[in-house]
N, C-alpha and C positions, 0 to 999 in steps of 0.2 A: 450434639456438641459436647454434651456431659462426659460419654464415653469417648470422647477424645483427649479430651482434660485427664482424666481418670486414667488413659495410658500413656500418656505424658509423663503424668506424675511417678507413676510405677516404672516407666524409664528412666528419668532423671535420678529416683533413688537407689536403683539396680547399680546406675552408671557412677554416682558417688559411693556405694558402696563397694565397686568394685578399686577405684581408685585407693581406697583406703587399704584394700587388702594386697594391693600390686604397692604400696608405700608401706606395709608390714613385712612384704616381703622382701623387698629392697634391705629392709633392716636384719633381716633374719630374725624374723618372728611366726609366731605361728597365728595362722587365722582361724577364727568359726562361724560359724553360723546358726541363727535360730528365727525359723519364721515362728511364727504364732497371730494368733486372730484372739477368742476366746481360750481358745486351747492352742497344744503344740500341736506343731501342724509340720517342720522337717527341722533335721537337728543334723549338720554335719561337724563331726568331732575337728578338734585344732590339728592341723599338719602347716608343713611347709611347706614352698612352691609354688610354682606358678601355675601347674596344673591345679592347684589346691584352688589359687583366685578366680581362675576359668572355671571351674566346676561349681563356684559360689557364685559365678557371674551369670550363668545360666541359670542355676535353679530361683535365682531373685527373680529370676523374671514370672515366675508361678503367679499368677490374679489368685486374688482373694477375693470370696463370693461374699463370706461373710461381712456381716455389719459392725456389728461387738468388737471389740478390741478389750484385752485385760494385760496390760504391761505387768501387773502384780503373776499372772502367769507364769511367763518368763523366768521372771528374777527369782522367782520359788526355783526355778530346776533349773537354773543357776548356780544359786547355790546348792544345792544337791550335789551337780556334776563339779562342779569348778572347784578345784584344792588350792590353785596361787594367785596370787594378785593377775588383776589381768587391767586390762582399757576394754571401757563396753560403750559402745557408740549406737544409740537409738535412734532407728531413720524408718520412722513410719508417715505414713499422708493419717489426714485428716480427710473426713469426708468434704 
């Protein structure tokens, strides 16, 4: 039953995060993405489009095996890569 919960979850936040990137791109904006667990784990760079959100809507759906989560991760090569202001919307499960 755990691992039904557990792909639930990881659908639900696939499916809202792609929602937000199909309402960025509505706006003409560009989207990105960054999985991460402990470490970085896939980084697609900002484009526009709607293949951009399809190709973010798939790869959301990648299971993560690990357990550890480090958001300070993240936001370090964040700021490394990112030069402008941008909107960052964090959509992770909890165990």
């Amino acid at each position: 039953m755990d691992q039904k919960r557990a792909v639930k979850k990881v659908s639900l936040i696939t499916e809202l995060s792609a929602v937000l990137a199909f309402s960025a791109v509505q706006n003409n904006d560009k989207v990105r993405l960054i999985l991460f667990s402990d470490k970085m784990r896939e980084y697609i760079a900002p484009s526009k489009g709607r293949n951009q959100t399809l190709r973010i809507r798939e790869i959301g759906r990648i299971t993560n095996q690990r357990v550890q989560t480090s958001i300070n991760t993240a936001v370090q090569f964040l700021n490394n890569v990112v030069k402008k202001r941008m909107y960052m919307f964090l959509n992770f499960r909890f165990s």
